[in-house]
N, C-alpha and C positions, 0 to 999 in steps of 0.2 A: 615592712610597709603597712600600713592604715588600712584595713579594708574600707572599699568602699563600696557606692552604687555604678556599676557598670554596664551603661545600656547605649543602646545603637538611639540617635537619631534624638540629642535631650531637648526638651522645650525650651521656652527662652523662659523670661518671667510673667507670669499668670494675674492680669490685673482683676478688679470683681468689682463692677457697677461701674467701669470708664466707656459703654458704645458710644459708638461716634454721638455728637452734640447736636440736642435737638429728640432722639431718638431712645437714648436711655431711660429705663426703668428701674423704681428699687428692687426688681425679680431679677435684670441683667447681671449676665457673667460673662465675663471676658478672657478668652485665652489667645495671647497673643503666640503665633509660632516661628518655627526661624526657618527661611526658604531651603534654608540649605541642610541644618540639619534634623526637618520637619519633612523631608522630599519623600522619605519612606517613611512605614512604623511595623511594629511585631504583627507577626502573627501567631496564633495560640497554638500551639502543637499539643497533638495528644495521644494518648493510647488507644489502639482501636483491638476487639476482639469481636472474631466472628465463631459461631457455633454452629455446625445443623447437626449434633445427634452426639458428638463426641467431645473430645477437649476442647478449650480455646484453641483457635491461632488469634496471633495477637501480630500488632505490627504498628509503627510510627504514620502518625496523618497530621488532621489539623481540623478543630472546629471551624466551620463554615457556615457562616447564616447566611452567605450568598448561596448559597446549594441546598436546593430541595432533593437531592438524595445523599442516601450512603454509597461510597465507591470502591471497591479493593483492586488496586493497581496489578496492571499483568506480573511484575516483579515477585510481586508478594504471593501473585497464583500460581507462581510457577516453584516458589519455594514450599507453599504448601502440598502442592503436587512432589514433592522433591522426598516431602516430608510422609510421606505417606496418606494426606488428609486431602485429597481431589476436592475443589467445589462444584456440589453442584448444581446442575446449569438447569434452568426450566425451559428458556428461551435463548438457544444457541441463536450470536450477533442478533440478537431482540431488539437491541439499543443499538440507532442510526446516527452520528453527530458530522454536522458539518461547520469546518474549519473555516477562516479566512482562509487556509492554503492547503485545505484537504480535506478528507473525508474522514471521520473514526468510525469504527465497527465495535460495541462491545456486547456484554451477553448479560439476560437477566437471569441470576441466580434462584433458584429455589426459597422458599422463606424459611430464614434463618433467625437464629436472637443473636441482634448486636451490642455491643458494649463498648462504651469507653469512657475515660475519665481523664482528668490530667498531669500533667508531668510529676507530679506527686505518690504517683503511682507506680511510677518506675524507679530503680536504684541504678548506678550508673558506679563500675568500678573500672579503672584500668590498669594494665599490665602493660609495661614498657617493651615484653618481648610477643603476648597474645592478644597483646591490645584491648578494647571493648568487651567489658560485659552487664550484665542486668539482670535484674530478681523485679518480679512485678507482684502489687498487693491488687486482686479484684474485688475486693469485699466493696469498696464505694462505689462510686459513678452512677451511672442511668445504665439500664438495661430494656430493650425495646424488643419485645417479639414479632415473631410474622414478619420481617422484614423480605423484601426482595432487592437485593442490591446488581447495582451495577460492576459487574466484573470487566476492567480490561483484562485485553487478546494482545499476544505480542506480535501481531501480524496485524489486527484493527486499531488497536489504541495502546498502543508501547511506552507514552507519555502519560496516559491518566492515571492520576495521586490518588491518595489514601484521602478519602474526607466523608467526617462524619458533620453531615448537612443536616437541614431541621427535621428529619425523622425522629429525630434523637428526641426532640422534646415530648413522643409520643409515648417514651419510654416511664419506668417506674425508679424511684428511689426506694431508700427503707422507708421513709413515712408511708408510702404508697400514694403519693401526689403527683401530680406534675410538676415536670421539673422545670426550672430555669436555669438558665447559665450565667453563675457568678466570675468574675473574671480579675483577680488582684494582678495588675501590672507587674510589680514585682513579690509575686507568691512562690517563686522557684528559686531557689539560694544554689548555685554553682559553684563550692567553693573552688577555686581554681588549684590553690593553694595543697590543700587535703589531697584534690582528684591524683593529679600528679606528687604527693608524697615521697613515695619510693621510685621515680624515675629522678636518676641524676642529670638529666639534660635538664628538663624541664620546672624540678621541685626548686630552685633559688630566683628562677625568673618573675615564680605567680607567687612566690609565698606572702599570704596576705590577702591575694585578688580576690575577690565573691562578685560573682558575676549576677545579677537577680533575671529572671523571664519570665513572662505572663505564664499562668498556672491557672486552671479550669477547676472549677466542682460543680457540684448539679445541687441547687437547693428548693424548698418548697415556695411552690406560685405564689405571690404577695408578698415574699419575702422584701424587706426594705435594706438598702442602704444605710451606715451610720459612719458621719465622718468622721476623721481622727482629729480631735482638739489642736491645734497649735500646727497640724502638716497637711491638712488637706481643707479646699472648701467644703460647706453641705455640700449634700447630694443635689443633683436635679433630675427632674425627670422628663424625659423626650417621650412622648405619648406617638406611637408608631401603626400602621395599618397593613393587614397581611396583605400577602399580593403573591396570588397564585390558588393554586389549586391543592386538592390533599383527597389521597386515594390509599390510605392506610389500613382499614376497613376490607378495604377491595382490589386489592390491585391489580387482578386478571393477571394478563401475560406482561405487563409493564411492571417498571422497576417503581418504587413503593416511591411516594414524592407528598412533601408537603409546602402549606406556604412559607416565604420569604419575606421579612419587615423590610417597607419601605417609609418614609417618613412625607408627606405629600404636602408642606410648606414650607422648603427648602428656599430662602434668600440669600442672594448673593450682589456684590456693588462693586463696582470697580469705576475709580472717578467719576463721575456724574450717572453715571450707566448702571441700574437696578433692574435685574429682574425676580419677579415671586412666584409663591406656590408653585416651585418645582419638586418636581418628586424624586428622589432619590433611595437606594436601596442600600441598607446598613448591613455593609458586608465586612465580617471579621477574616472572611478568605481574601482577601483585598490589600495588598500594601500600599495602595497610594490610592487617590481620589482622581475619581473622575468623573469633569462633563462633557456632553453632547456639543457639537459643533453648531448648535444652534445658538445653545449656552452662550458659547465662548463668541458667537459673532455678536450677539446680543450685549454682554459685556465689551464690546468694542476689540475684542484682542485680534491683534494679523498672524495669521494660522499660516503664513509666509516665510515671520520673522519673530517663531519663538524664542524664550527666553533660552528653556533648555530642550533637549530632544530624549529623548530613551529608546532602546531597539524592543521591538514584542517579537516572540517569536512562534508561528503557529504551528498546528498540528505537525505538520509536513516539514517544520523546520526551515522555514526562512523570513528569515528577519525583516518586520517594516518597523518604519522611524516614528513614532509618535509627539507631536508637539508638546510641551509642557509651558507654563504660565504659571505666575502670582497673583492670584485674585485679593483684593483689598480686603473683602471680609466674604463670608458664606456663617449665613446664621440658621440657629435653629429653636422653632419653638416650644419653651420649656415648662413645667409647671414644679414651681419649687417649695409648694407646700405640702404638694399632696393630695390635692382636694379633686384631681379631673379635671381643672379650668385651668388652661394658657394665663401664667400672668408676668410672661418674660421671654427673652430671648437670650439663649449659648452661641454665642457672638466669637466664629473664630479669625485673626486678621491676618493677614499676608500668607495665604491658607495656600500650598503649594497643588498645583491640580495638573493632568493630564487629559487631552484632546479625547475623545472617542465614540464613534457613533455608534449608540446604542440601540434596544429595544423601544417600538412605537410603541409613548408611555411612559418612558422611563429617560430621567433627563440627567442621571449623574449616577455615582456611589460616593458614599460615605467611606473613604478606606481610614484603616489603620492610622496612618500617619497622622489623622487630626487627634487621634485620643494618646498621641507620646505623652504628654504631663497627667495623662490619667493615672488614678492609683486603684480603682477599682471601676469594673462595669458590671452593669447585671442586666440581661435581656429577659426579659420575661413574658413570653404568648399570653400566659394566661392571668396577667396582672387582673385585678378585679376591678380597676381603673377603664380597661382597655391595656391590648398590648403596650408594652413602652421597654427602652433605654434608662436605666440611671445610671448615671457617673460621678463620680466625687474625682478633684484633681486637685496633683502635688502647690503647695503656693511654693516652694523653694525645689530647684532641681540641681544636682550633681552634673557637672563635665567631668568626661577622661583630662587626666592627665597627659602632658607631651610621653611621659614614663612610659605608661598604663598604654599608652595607644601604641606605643613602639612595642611595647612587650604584645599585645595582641597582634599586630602585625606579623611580628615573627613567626609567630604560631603558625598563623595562617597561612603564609610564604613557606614554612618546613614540614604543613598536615595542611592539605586545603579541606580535607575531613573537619576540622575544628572552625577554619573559616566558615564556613557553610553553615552548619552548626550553632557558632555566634553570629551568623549574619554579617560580618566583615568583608566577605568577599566582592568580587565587581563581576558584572558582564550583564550579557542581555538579560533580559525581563522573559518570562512565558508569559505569554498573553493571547492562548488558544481562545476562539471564540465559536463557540458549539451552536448548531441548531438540533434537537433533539427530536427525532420523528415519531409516530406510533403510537401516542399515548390515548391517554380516556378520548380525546374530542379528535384527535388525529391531525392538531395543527401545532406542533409543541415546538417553541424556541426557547432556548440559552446559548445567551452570549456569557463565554468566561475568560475574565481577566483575572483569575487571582492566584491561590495557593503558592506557599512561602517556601523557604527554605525545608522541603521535604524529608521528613526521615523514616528509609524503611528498611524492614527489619530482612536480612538475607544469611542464610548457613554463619549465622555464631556470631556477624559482624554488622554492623553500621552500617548502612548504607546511604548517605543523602542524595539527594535530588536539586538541585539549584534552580530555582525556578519561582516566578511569581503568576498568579489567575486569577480572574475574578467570574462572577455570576450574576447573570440577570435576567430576568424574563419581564413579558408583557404582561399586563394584566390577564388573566383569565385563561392561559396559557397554561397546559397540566403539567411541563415537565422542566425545571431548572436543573441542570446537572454540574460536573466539573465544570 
């Protein structure tokens, strides 16, 4: 079989200078998406390693620019403890969050140096009868000292992931700069094929398959964009504005927190029905898009009689229904030479979104799902422009096969471990949404909808998380968390 490109959720076809009529410019780009298989998108998974004094521990998360902290999951604390390597703790349940359907408790850690980098980092072999293993290279990534993280408790917060939130950009690379986060959609080659080799169940089913997934590096601030000749458009650039607070310097007894891009003239239309400058927050912990019920009444939609529904599921673990909707287009303003001046708009159409009442402030997220036909992004705080977004996207994208899609099925239905994994699987959404108490000014909220298909690392094996969250705070508010 033909390797190919196999990924969850492909774009349709990607037009460039078609916005609606009347409206278009020569700076316009247009990506059209498919409701159905645009509903989701990836999220970046990465390695994460924490330090205070001794070895790494290292352990699976995921980059989050919706999360103003770093977090290490109870799982993970209790395997370090397991392990001989206690974290610890400066501020035992420091960190207060409250759920739609609960409360969390977690604890601010001591300051520690954090690490991570991405999937590029890890090696991934398997054994048909010990299953999973891995060899990790640390030499790359960002490395961020003085950190204070948020620890889950398996008694306060038994559900908070691994993520490493925008602290990370505080961190150093080898040039010694600030970093950004470059992001190649398909920068992680999984050959299917190889992995499974030597298993006879497995090795005739994938032989051929290469599976690609977003893949992380940290490169130097002002770094640009350069598109690939004949498979991708130029880049553009989405010029972004922080939002939140940052206590890196100082963080007293609080967990170390920095700001979150949001993008502050957000349009969106739906048959005759326009609304502008809305601000939205560019979350890559995020698999799907969401606005505010304001939003959606505004855009005319009946929050009665959605198109589609999705379960969230909070703290506390009980599922409420969220409405979901096709909005005609949500645009965004772009600058495609480079120069600092708006001279167009990233024009997405039939952009799949979910219901959600967020932070006073904040009128949507940006998820995942809209950059599927992306082929690379780069966020960068300390662009010399002003913060921004650049993207370059595929003009040609790859479907599974009826084959390809049965043979990943299977997998999934006989290892829901590999389901998870590839993101194949179904069921509810996590979609905890935290209010964070305590912090510098002592009014601190996060709402989180996001973080993806989880992976943490437990005694020798695998372990995933099924779950999706995101993050948002108000303006001027010190603490966004999980």
């Amino acid at each position: 079989m033909v390797a190919r490109v196999l990924r969850r959720f492909l774009g349709a076809v990607l037009l460039l200078g078609l916005a609606m009529p009347g409206i278009a410019t020569a700076g316009d780009v247009q990506i059209d998406l498919d409701p159905a298989l645009d509903l989701f998108g990836d999220q970046i998974e990465v390695i994460q390693g924490y330090n205070w004094g001794g070895d790494w521990a290292l352990a699976f998360g995921i980059y989050d620019t919706g999360a103003s902290v770093v977090t290490l999951s109870a799982t993970d604390r209790a395997f370090f403890d397991l392990m001989g390597a206690p974290v610890p703790i400066k501020v035992p349940d420091g960190a207060v969050a409250d759920a739609i359907d609960g409360v969390i408790v977690g604890d601010v850690s001591m300051p520690m140096t954090f690490w991570t980098d991405g999937l590029h980092a890890v090696s991934f072999s398997w054994d048909a009868f010990l299953g999973f293993d891995f060899s990790y290279d640390l030499i790359g990534g960002v490395t961020v000292p003085g950190v204070q993280v948020f620890v889950g408790t398996e008694t306060g917060s038994a559900q908070l992931p691994n993520i490493a939130g925008t602290p990370v950009h505080f961190g150093t690379i080898p040039t010694g700069s600030l970093p950004a986060a470059k992001v190649d959609m398909l920068g992680y080659e999984f050959d299917l094929g190889a992995f499974f080799a030597d298993d006879p169940t497995w090795a005739p089913l994938f032989a051929g398959i290469v599976l690609y997934m977003p893949d992380l590096s940290f490169v130097a601030a002002g770094t640009r964009l350069a598109g690939i000749p004949g498979t991708t458009t130029d880049p553009v650039r989405i010029p972004l504005t922080p939002f939140g607070p940052e206590n890196y310097s100082n963080p007293g007894d609080e967990v170390t927190v920095a700001p979150n891009p949001v993008q502050e003239q957000v349009s969106l239309g739906e048959a005759l029905a326009t609304v502008t400058n809305a601000v939205f927050l560019f979350d890559t912990g995020a698999a799907i898009s969401v606005i505010s019920t304001a939003i959606a009444q505004a855009l005319g939609f009946d929050l009665n009689s959605p198109e589609t529904t999705i379960d969230i599921v909070g703290a506390a673990g009980s599922p409420i229904t969220v409405p979901g909707f096709t909005v005609d287009w949500l645009a965004l303003p772009i600058d495609t030479d480079f120069d600092g001046v708006v001279d167009g708009q990233l024009r997405f159409t039939n952009a799949p979104v979910f219901v959600a009442d967020l932070v006073e402030g904040l009128d949507g997220i940006l998820g995942m799902n809209l950059w599927n036909s992306a082929r690379e992004l780069l966020y960068d705080p300390y662009d010399p422009l002003g913060p921004s977004l650049q993207a370059t996207f595929l003009l040609q994208r790859e479907t599974l096969s009826p084959e390809e899609q049965e043979a990943l099925g299977s997998l999934a239905e006989a290892n829901p471990l590999f389901g998870q994994l590839f993101g194949i699987s179904s069921g509810p959404l996590s979609f905890p949404r935290f209010e964070i108490r305590g912090g510098p000014t002592g009014a601190e909220v996060i709402p989180e909808p996001s973080t993806a298909c989880l992976l943490a690392l437990a005694a020798g094996a695998l372990g995933l998380c099924y779950g999706r969250r995101r993050k948002t705070s108000p303006r001027g508010t010190p603490i966004i968390a999980v």
